[in-house]
PyMOL Python script that loads the backbone (N, CA, C, O; Angstrom):
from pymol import cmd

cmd.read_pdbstr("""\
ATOM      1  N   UNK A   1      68.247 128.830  95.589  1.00  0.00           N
ATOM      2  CA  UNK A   1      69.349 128.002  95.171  1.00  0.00           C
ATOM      3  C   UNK A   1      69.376 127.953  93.639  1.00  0.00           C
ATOM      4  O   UNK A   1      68.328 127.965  92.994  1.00  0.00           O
ATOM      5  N   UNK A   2      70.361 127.908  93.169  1.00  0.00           N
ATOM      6  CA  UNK A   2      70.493 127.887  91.391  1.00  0.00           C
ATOM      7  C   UNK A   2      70.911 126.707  91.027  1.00  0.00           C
ATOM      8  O   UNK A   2      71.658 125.965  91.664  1.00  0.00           O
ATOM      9  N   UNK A   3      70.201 126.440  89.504  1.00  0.00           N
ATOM     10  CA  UNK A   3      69.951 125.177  89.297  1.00  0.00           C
ATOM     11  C   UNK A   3      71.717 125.008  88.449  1.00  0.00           C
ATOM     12  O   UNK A   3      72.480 125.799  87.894  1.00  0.00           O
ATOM     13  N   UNK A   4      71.735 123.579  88.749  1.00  0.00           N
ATOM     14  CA  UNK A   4      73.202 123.472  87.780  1.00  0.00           C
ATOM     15  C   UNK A   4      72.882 123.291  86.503  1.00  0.00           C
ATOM     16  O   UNK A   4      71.761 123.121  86.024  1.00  0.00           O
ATOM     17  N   UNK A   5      74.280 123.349  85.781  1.00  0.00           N
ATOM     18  CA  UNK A   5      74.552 123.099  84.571  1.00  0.00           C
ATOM     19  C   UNK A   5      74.671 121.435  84.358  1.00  0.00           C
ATOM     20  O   UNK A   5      75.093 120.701  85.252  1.00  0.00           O
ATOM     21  N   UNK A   6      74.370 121.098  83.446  1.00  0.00           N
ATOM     22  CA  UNK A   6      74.547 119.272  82.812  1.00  0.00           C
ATOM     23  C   UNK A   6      75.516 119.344  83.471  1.00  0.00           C
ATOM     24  O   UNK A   6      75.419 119.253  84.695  1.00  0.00           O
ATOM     25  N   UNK A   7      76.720 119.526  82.858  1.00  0.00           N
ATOM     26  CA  UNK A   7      77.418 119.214  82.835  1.00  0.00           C
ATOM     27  C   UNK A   7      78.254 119.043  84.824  1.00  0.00           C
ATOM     28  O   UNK A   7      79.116 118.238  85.175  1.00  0.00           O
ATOM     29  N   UNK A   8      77.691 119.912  85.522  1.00  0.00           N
ATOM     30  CA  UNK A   8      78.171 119.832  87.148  1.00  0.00           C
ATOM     31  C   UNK A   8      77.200 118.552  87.623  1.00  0.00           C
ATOM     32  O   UNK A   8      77.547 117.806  88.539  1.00  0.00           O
ATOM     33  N   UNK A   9      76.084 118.404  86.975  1.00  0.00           N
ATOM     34  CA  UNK A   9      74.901 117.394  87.574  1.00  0.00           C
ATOM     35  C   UNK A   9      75.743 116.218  87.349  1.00  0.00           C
ATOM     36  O   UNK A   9      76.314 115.669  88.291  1.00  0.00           O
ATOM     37  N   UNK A  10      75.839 115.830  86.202  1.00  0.00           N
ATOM     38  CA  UNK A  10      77.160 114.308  85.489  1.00  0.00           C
ATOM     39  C   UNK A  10      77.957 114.011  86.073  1.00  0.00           C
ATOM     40  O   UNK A  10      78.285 112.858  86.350  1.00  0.00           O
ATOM     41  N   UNK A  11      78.832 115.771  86.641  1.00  0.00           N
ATOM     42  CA  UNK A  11      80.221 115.310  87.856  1.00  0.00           C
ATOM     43  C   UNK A  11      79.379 115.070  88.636  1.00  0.00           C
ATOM     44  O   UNK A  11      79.110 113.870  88.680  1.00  0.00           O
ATOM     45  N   UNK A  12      78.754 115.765  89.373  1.00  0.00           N
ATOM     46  CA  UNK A  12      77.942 115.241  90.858  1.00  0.00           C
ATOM     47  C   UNK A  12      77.823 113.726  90.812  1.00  0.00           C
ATOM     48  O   UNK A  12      78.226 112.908  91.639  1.00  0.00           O
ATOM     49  N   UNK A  13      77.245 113.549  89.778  1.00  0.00           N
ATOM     50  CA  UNK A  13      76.656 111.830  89.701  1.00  0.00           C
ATOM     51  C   UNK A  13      77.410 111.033  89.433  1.00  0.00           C
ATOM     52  O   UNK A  13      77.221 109.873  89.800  1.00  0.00           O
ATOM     53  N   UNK A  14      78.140 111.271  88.950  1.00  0.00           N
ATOM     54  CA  UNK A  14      79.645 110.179  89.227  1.00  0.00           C
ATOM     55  C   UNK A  14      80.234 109.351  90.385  1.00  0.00           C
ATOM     56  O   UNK A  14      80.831 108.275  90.425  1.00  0.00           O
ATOM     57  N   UNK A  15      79.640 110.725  91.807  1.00  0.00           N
ATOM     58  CA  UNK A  15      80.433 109.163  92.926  1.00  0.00           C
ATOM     59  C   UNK A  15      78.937 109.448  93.593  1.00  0.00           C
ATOM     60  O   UNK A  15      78.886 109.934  94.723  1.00  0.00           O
ATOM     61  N   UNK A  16      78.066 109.223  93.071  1.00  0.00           N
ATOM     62  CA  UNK A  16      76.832 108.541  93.200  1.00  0.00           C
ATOM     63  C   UNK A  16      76.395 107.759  92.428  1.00  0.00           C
ATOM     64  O   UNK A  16      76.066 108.057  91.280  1.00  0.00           O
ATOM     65  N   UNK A  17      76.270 105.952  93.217  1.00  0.00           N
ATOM     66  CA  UNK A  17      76.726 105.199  92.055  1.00  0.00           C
ATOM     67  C   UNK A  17      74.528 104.926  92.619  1.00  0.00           C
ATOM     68  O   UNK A  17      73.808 105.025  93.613  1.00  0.00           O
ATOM     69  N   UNK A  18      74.398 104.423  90.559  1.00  0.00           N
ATOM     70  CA  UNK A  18      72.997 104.471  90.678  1.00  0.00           C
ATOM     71  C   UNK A  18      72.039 105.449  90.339  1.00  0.00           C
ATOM     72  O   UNK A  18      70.966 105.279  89.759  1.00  0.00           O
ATOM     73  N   UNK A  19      72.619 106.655  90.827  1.00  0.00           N
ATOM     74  CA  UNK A  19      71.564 107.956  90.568  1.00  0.00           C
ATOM     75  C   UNK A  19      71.606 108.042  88.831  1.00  0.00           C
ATOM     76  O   UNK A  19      72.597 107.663  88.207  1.00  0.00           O
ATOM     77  N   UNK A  20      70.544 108.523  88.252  1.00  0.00           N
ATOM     78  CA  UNK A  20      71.116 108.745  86.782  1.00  0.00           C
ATOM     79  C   UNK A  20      70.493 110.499  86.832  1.00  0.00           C
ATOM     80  O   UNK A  20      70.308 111.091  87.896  1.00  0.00           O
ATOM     81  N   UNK A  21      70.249 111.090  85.506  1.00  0.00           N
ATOM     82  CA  UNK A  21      70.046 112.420  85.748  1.00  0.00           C
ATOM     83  C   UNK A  21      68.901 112.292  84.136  1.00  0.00           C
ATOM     84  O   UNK A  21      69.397 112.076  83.030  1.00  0.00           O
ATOM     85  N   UNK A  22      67.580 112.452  84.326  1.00  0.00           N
ATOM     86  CA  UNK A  22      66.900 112.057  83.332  1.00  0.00           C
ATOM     87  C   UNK A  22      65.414 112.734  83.662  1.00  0.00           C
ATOM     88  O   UNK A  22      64.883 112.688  84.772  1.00  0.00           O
ATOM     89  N   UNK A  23      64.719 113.514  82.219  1.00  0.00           N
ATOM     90  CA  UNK A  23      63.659 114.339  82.601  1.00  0.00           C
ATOM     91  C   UNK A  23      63.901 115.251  83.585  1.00  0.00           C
ATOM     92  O   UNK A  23      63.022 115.488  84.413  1.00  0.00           O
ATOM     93  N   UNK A  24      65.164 115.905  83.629  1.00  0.00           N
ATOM     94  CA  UNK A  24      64.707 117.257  84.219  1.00  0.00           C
ATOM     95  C   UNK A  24      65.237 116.589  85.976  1.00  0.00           C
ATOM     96  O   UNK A  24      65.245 117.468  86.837  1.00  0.00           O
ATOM     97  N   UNK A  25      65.539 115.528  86.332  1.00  0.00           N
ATOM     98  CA  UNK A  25      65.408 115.221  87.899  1.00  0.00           C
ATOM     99  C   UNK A  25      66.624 114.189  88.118  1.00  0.00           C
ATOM    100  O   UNK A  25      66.841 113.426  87.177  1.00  0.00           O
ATOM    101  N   UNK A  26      67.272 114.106  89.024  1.00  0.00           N
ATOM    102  CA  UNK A  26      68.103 112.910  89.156  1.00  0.00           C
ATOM    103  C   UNK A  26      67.595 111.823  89.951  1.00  0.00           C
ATOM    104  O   UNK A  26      67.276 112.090  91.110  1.00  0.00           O
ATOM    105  N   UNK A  27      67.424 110.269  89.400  1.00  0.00           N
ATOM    106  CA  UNK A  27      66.611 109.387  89.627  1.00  0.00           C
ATOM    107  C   UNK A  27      67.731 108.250  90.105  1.00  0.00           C
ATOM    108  O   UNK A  27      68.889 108.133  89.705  1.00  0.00           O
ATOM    109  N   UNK A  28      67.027 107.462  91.077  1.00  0.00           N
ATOM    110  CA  UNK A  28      67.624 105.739  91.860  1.00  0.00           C
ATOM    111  C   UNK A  28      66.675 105.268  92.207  1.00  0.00           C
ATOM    112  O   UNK A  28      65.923 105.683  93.089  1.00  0.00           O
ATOM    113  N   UNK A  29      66.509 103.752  91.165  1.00  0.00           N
ATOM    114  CA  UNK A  29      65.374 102.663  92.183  1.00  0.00           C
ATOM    115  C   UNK A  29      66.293 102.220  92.929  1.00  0.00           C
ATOM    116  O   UNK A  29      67.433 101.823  92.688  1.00  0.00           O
ATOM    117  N   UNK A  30      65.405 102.374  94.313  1.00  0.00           N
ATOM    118  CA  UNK A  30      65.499 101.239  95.145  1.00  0.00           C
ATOM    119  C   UNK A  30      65.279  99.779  95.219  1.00  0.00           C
ATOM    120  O   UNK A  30      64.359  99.494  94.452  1.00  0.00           O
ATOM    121  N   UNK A  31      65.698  98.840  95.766  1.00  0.00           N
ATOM    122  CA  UNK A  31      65.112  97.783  95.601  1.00  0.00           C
ATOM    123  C   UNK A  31      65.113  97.256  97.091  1.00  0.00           C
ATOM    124  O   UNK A  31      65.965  97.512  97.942  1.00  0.00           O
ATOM    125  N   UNK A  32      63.712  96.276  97.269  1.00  0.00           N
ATOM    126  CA  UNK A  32      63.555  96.122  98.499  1.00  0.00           C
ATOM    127  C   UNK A  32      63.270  94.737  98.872  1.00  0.00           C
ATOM    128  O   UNK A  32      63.314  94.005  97.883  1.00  0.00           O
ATOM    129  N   UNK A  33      62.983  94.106  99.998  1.00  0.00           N
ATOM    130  CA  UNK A  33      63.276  92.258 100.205  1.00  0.00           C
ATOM    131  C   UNK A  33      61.330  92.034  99.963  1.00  0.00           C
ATOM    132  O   UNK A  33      61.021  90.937  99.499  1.00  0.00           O
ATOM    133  N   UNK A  34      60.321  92.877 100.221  1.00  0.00           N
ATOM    134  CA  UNK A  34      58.898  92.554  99.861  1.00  0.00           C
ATOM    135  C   UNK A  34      58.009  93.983  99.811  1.00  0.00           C
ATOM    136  O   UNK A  34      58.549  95.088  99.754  1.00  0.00           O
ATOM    137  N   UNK A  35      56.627  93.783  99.839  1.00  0.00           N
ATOM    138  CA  UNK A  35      55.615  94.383 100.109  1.00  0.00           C
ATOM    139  C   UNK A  35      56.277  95.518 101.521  1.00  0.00           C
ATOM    140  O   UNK A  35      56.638  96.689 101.396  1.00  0.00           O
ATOM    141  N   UNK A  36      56.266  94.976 102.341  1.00  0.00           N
ATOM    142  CA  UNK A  36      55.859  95.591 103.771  1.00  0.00           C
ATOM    143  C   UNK A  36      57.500  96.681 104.070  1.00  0.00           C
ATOM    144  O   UNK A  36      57.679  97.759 104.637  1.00  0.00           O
ATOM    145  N   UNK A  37      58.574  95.553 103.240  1.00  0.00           N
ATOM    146  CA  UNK A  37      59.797  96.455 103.366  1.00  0.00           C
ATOM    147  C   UNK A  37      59.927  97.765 102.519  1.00  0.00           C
ATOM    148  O   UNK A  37      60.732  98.630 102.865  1.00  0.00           O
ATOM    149  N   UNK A  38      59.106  97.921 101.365  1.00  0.00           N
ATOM    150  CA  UNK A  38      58.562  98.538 100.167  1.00  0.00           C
ATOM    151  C   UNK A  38      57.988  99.822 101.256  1.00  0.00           C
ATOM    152  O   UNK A  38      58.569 100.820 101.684  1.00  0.00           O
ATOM    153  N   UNK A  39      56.922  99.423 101.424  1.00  0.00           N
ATOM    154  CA  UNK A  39      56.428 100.381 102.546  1.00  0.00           C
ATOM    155  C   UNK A  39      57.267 101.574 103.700  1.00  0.00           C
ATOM    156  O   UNK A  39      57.329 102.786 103.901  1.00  0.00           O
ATOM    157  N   UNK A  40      57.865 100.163 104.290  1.00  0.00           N
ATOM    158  CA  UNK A  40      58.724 100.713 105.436  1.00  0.00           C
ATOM    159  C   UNK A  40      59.688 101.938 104.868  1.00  0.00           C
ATOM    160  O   UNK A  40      59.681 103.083 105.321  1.00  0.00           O
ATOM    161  N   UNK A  41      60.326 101.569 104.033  1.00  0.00           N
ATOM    162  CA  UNK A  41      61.271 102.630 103.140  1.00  0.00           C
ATOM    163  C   UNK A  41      60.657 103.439 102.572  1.00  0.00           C
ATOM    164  O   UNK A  41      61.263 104.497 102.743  1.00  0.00           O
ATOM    165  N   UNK A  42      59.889 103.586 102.042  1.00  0.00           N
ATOM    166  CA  UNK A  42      58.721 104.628 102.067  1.00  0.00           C
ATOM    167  C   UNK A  42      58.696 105.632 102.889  1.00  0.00           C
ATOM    168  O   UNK A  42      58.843 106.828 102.638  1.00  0.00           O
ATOM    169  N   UNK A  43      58.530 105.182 103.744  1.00  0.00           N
ATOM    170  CA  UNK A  43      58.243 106.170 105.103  1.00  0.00           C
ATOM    171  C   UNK A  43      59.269 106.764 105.630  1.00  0.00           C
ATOM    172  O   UNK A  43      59.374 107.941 105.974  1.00  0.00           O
ATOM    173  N   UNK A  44      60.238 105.678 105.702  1.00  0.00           N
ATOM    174  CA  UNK A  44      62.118 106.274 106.383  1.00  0.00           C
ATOM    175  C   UNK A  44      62.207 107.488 105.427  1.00  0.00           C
ATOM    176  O   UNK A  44      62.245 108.601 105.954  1.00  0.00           O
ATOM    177  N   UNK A  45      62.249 107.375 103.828  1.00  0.00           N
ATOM    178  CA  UNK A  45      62.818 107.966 103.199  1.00  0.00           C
ATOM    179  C   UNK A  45      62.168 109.216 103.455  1.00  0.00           C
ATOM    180  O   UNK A  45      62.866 110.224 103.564  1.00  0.00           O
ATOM    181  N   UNK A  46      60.375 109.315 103.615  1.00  0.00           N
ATOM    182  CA  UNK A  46      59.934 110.430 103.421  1.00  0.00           C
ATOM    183  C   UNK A  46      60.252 111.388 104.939  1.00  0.00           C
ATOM    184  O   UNK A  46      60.169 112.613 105.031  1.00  0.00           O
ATOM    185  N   UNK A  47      60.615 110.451 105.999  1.00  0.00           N
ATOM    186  CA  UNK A  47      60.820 111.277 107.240  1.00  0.00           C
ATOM    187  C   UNK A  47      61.853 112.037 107.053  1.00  0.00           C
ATOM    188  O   UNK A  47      61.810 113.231 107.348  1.00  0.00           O
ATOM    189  N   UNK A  48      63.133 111.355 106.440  1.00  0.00           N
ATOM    190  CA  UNK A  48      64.364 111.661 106.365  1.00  0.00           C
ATOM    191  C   UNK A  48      64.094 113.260 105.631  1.00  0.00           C
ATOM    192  O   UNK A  48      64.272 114.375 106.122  1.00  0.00           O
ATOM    193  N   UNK A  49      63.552 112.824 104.147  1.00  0.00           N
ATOM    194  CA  UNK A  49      63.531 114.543 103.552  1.00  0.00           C
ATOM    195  C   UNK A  49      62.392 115.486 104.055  1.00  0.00           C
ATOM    196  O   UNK A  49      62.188 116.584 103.536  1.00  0.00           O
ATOM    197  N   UNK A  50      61.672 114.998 105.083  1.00  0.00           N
ATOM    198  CA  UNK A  50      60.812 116.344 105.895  1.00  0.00           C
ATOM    199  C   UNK A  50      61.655 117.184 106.906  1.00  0.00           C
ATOM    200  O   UNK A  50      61.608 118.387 107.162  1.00  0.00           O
ATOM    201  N   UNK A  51      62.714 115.841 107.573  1.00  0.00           N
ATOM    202  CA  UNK A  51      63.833 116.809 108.437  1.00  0.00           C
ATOM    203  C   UNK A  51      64.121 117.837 107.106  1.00  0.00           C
ATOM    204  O   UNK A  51      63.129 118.565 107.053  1.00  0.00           O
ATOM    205  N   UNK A  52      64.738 118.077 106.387  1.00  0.00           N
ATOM    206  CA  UNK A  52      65.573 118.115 105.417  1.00  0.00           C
ATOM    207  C   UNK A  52      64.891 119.389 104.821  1.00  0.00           C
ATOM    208  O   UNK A  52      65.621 120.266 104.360  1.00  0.00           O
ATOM    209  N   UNK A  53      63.265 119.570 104.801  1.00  0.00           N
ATOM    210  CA  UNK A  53      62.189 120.524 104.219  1.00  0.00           C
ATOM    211  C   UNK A  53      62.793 120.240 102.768  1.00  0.00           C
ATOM    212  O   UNK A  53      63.132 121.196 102.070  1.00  0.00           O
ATOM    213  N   UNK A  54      62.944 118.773 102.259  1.00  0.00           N
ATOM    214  CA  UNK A  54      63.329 118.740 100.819  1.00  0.00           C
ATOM    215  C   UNK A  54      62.487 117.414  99.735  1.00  0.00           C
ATOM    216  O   UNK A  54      63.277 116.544  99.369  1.00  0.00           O
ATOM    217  N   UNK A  55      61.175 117.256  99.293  1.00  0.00           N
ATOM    218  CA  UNK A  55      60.639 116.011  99.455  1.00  0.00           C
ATOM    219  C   UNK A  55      61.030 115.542  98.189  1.00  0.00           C
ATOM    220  O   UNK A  55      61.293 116.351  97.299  1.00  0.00           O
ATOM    221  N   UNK A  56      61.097 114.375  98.011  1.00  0.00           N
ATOM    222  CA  UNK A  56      61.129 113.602  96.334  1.00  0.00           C
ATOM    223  C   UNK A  56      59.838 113.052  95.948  1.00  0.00           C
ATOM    224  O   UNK A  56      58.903 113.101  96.748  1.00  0.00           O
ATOM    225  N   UNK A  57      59.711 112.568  94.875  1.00  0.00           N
ATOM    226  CA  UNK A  57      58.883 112.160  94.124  1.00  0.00           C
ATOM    227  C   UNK A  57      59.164 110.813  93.745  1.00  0.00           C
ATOM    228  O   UNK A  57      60.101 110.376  93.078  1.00  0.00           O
ATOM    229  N   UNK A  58      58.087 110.156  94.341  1.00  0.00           N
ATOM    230  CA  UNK A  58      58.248 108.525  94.310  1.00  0.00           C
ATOM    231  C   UNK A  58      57.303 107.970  93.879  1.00  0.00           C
ATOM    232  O   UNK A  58      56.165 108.289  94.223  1.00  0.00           O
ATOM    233  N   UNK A  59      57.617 106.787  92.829  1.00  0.00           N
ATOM    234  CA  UNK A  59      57.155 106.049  92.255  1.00  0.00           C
ATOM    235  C   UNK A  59      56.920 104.424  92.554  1.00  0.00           C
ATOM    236  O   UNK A  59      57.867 103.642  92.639  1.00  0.00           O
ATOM    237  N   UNK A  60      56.063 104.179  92.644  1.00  0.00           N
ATOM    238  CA  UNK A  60      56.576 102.545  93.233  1.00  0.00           C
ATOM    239  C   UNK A  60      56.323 101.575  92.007  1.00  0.00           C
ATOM    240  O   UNK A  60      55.199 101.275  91.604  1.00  0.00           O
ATOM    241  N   UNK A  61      57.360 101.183  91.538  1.00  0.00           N
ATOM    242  CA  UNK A  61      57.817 100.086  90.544  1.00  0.00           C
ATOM    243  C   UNK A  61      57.128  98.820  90.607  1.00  0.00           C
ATOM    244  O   UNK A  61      56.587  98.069  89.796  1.00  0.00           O
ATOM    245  N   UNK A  62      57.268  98.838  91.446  1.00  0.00           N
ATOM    246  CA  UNK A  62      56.629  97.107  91.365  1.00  0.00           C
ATOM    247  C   UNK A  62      56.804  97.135  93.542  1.00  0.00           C
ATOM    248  O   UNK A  62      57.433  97.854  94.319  1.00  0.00           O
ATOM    249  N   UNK A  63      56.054  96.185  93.682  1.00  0.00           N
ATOM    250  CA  UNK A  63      56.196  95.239  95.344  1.00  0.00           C
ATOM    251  C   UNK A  63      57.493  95.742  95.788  1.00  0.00           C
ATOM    252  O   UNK A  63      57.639  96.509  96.739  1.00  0.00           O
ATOM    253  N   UNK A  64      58.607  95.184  94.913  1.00  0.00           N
ATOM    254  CA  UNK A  64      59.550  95.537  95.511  1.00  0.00           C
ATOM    255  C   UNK A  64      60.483  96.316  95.116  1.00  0.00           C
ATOM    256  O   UNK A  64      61.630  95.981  95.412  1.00  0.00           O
ATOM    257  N   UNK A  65      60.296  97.471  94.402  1.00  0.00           N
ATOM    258  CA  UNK A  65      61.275  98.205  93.790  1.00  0.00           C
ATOM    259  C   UNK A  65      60.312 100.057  93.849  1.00  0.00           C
ATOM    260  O   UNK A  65      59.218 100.464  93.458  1.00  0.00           O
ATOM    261  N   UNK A  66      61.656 100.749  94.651  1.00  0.00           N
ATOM    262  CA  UNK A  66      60.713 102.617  94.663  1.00  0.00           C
ATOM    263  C   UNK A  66      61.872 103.226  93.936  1.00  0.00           C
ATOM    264  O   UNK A  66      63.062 103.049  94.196  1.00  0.00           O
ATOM    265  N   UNK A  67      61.241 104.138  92.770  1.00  0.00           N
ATOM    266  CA  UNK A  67      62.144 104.975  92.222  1.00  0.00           C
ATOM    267  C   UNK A  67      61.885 106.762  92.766  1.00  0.00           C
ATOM    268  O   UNK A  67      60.949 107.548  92.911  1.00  0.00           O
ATOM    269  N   UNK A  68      63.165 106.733  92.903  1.00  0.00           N
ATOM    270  CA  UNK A  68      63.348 108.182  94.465  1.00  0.00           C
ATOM    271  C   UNK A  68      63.422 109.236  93.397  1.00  0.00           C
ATOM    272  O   UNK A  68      63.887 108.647  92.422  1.00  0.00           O
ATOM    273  N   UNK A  69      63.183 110.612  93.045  1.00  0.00           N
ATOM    274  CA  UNK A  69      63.284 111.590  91.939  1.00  0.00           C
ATOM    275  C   UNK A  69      63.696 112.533  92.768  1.00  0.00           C
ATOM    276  O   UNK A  69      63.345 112.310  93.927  1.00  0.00           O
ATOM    277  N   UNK A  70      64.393 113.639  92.596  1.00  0.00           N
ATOM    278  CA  UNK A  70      64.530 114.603  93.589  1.00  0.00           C
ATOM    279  C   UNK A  70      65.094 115.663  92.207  1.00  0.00           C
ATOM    280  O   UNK A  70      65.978 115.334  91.416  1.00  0.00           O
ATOM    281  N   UNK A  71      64.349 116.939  92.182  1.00  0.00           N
ATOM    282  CA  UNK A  71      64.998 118.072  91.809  1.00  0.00           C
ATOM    283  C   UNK A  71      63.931 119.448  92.518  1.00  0.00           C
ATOM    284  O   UNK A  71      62.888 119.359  93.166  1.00  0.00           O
ATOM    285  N   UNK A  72      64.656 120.582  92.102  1.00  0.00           N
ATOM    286  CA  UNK A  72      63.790 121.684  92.422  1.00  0.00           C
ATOM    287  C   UNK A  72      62.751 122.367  92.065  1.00  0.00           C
ATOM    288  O   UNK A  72      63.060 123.546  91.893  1.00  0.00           O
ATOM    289  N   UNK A  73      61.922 122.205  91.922  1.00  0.00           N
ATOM    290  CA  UNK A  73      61.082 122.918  91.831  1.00  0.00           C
ATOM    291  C   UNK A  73      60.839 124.215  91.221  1.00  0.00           C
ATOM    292  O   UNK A  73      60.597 124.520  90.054  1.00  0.00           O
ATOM    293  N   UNK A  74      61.012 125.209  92.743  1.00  0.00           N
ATOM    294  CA  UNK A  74      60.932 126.287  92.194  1.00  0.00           C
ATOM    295  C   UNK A  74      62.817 126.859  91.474  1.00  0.00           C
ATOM    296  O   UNK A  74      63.059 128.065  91.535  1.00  0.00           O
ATOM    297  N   UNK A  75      63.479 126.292  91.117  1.00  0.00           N
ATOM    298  CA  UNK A  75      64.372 126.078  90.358  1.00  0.00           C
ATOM    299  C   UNK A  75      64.351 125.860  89.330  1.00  0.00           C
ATOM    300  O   UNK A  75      65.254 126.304  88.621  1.00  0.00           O
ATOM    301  N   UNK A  76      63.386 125.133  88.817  1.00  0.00           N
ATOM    302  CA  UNK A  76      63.319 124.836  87.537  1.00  0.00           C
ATOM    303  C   UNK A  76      64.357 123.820  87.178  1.00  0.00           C
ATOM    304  O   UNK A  76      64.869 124.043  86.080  1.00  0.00           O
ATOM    305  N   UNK A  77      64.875 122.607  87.897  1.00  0.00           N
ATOM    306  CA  UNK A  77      66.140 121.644  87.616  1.00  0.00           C
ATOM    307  C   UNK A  77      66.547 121.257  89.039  1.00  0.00           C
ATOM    308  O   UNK A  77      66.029 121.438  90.141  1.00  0.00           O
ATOM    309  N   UNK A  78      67.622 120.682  88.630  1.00  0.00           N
ATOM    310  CA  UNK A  78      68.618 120.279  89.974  1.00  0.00           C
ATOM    311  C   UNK A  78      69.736 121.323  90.458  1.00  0.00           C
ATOM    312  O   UNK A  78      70.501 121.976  89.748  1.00  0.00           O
ATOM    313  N   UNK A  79      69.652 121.312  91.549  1.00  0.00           N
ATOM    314  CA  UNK A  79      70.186 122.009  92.447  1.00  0.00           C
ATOM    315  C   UNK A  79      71.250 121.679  93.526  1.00  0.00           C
ATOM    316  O   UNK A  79      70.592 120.743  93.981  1.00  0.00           O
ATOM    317  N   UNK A  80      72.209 121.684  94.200  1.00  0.00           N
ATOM    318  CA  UNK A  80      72.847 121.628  95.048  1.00  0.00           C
ATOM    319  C   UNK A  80      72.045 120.474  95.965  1.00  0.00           C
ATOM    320  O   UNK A  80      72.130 119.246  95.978  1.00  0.00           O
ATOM    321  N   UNK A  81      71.399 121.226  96.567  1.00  0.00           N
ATOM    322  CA  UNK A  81      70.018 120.868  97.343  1.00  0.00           C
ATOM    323  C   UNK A  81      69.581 119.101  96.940  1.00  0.00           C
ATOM    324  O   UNK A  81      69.315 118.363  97.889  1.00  0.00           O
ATOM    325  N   UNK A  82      69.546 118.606  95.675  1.00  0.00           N
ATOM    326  CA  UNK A  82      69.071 117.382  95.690  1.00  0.00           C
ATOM    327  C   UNK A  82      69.777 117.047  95.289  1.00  0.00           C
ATOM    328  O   UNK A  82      69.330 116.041  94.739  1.00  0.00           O
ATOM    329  N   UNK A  83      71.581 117.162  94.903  1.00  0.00           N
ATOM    330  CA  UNK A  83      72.887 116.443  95.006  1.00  0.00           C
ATOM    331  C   UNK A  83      72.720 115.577  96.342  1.00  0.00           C
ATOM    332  O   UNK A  83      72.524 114.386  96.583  1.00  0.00           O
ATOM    333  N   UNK A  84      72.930 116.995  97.258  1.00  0.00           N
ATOM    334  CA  UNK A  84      73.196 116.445  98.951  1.00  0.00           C
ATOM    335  C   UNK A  84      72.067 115.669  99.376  1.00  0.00           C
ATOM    336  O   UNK A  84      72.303 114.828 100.244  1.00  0.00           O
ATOM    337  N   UNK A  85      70.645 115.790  98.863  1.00  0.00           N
ATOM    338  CA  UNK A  85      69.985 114.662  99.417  1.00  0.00           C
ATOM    339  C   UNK A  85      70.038 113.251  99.212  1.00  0.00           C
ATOM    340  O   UNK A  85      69.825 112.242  99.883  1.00  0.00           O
ATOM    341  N   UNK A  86      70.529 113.634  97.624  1.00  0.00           N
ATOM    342  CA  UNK A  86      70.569 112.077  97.282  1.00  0.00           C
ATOM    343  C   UNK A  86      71.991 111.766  97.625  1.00  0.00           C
ATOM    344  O   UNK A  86      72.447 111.011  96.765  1.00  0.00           O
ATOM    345  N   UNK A  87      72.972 112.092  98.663  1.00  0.00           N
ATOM    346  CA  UNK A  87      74.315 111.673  98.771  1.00  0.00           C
ATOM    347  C   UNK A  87      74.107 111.350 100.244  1.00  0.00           C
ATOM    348  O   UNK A  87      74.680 110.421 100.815  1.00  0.00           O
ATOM    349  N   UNK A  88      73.087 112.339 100.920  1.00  0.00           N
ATOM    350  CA  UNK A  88      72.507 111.623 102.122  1.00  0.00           C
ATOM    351  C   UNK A  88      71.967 110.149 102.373  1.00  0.00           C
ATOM    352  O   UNK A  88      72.393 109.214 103.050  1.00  0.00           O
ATOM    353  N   UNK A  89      70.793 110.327 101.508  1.00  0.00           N
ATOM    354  CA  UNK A  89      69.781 109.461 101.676  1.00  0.00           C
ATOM    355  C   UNK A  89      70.841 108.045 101.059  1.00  0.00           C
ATOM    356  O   UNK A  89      71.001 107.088 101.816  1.00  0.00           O
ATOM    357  N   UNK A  90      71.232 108.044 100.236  1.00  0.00           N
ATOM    358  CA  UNK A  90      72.458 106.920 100.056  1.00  0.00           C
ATOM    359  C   UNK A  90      73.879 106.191 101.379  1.00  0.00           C
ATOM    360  O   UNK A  90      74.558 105.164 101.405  1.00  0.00           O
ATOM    361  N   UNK A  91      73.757 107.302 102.200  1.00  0.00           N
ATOM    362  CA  UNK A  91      74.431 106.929 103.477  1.00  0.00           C
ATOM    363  C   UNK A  91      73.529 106.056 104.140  1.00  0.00           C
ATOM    364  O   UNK A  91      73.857 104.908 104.441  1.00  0.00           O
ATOM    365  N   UNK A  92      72.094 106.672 104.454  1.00  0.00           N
ATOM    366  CA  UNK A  92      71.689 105.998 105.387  1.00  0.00           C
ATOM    367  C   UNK A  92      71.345 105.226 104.717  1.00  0.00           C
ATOM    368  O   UNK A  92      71.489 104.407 105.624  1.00  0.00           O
ATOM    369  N   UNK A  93      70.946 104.558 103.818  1.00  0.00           N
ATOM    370  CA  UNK A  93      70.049 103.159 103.673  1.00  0.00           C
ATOM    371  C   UNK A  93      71.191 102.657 102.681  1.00  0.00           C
ATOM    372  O   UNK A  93      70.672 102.467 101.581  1.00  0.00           O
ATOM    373  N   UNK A  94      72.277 102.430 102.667  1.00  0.00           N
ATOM    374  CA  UNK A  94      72.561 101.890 101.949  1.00  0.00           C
ATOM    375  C   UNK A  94      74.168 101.233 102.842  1.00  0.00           C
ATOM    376  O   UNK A  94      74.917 100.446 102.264  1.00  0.00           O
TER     377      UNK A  94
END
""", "prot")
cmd.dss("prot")
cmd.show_as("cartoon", "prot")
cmd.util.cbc("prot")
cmd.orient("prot")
């Protein structure tokens, strides 16, 4: 898959409200009601991108807040590929 240009990543992220596009990856904290819900989403999220064979890189902010990262890898940037995940993963949990 080929990585985009800035400038297609910016349109992409436009009717993805939240995502920003920073270091190389396009990034959204989550925010969550505690500890255990912190967790739980954790796990949804990571099942969701194993269907997917597409994983992100997560950070956990605090108790209640996970910041989701998604780009390619062997791409070298963002890709198609972690547009649609993060336009997915925004359906379901949100």
């Amino acid at each position: 898959m080929e990585k985009l240009s800035k400038e297609e990543i910016i349109k992409a992220l436009a009717g993805l409200p939240g995502w920003k596009y920073e270091k190389g990856s396009i990034i959204k904290i989550f925010k969550t009601k505690n500890y255990p819900s912190t967790m739980g989403f954790v796990a949804a999220v990571g099942g969701f991108c194993q269907k997917r064979n597409h994983h992100p890189d997560y950070v956990l902010m605090k108790f209640k807040e996970v910041e989701v990262s998604f780009s390619t890898h062997s791409a070298g940037g963002i890709t198609q590929n972690d547009i649609d995940a993060a336009a997915d993963l925004d359906k379901i949990l949100i």
